[in-house]
Backbone as a ProteinNet text record, in pm:
[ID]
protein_1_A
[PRIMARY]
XXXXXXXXXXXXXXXXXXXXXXXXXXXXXXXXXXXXXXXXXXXXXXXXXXXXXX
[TERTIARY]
4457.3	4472.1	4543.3	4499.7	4559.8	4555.3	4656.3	4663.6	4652.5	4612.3	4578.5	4704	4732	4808.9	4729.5	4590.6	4495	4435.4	4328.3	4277.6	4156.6	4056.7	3975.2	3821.3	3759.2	3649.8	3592	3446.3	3348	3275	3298.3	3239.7	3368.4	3358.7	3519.2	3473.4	3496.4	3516.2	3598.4	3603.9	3703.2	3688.8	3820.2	3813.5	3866.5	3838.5	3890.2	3875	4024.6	4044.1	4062.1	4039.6	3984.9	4114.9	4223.5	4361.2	4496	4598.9	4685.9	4771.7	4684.4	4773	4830.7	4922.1	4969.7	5020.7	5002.7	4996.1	4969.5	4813.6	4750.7	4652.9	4645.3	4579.4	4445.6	4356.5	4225.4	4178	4126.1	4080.7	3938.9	3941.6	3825	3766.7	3668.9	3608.1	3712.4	3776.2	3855.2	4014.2	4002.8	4174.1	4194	4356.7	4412.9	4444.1	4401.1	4437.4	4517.7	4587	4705.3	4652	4650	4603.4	4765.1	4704.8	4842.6	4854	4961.4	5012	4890.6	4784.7	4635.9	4576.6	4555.5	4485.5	4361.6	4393.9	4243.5	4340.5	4222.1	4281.9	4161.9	4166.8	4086.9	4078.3	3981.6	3931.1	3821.4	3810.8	3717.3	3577.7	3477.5	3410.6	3252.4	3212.3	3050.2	2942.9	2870.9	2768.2	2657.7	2733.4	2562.2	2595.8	2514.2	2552.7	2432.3	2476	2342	2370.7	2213.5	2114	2024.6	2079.5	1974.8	1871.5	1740.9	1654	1590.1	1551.5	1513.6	1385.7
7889.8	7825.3	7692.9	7562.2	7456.4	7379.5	7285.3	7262.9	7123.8	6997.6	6903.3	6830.3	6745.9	6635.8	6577.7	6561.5	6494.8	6605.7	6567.9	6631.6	6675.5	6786.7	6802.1	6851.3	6817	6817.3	6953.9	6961.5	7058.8	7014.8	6948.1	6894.1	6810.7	6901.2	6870.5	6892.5	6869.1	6842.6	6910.3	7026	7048.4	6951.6	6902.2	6874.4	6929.3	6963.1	7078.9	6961.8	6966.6	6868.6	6955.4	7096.2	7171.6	7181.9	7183	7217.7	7199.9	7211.5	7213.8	7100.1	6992.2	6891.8	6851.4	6833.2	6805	6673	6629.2	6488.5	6407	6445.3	6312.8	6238.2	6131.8	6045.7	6032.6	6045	6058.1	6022.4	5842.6	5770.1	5819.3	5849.9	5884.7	5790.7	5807.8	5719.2	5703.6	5858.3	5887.8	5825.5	5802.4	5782.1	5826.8	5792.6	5891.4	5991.7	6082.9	6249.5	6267.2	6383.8	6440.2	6593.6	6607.2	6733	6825.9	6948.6	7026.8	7095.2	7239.1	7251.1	7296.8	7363.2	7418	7342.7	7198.8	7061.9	7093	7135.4	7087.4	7022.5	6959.9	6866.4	6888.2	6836.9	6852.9	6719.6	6712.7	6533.6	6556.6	6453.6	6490.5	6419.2	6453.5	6440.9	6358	6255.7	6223	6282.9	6392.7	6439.3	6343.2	6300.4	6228.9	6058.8	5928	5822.2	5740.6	5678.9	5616.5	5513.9	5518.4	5350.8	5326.7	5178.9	5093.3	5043.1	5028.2	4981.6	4879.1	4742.4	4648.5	4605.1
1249.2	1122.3	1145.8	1079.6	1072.8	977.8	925.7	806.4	793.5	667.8	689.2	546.2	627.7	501.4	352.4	423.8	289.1	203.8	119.7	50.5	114.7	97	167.5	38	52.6	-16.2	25.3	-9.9	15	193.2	190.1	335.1	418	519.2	616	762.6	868.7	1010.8	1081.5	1193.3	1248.8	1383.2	1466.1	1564.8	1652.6	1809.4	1889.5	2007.6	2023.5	2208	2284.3	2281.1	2398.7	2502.5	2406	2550.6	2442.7	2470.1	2354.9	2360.6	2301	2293.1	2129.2	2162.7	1975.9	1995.5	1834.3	1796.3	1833.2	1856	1934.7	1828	1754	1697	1669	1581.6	1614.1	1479.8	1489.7	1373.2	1371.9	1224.4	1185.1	1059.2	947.8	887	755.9	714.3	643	662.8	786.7	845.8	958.9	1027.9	1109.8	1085	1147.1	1119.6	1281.9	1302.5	1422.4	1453.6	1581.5	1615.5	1589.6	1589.3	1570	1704.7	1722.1	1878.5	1913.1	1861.3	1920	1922.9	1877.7	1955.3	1900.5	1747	1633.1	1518	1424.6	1356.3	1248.1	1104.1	1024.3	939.1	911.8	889.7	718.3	659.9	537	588.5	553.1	599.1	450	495.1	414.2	427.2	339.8	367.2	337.4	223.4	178	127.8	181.2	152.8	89	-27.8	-150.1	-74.6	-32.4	-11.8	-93.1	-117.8	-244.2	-145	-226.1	-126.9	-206.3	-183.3	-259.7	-272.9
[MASK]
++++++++++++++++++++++++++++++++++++++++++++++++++++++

């Protein structure tokens, strides 16, 4: 279990750095998000983006 500072929508991201590193930085589209001591981190995520087409 890990917990996130922001708000998190219906569509979210886990990230896994695969070793236990904590507070390591990881800019995403949403922001910087921080891995916790299990070295995942949780990010919000865009499912869907409106293109105008002319």
């Amino acid at each position: 279990m890990t917990f996130t500072p922001r708000k998190v929508g219906d569509t979210f991201g886990i990230i896994s750095l695969n070793s236990l590193q904590p507070d390591v930085a990881i800019r995403t589209p949403g922001g910087v998000v921080w891995s916790d001591g299990s070295g995942h981190a949780i990010t919000s995520w865009t499912a869907w983006q409106k293109i105008r087409y002319r």
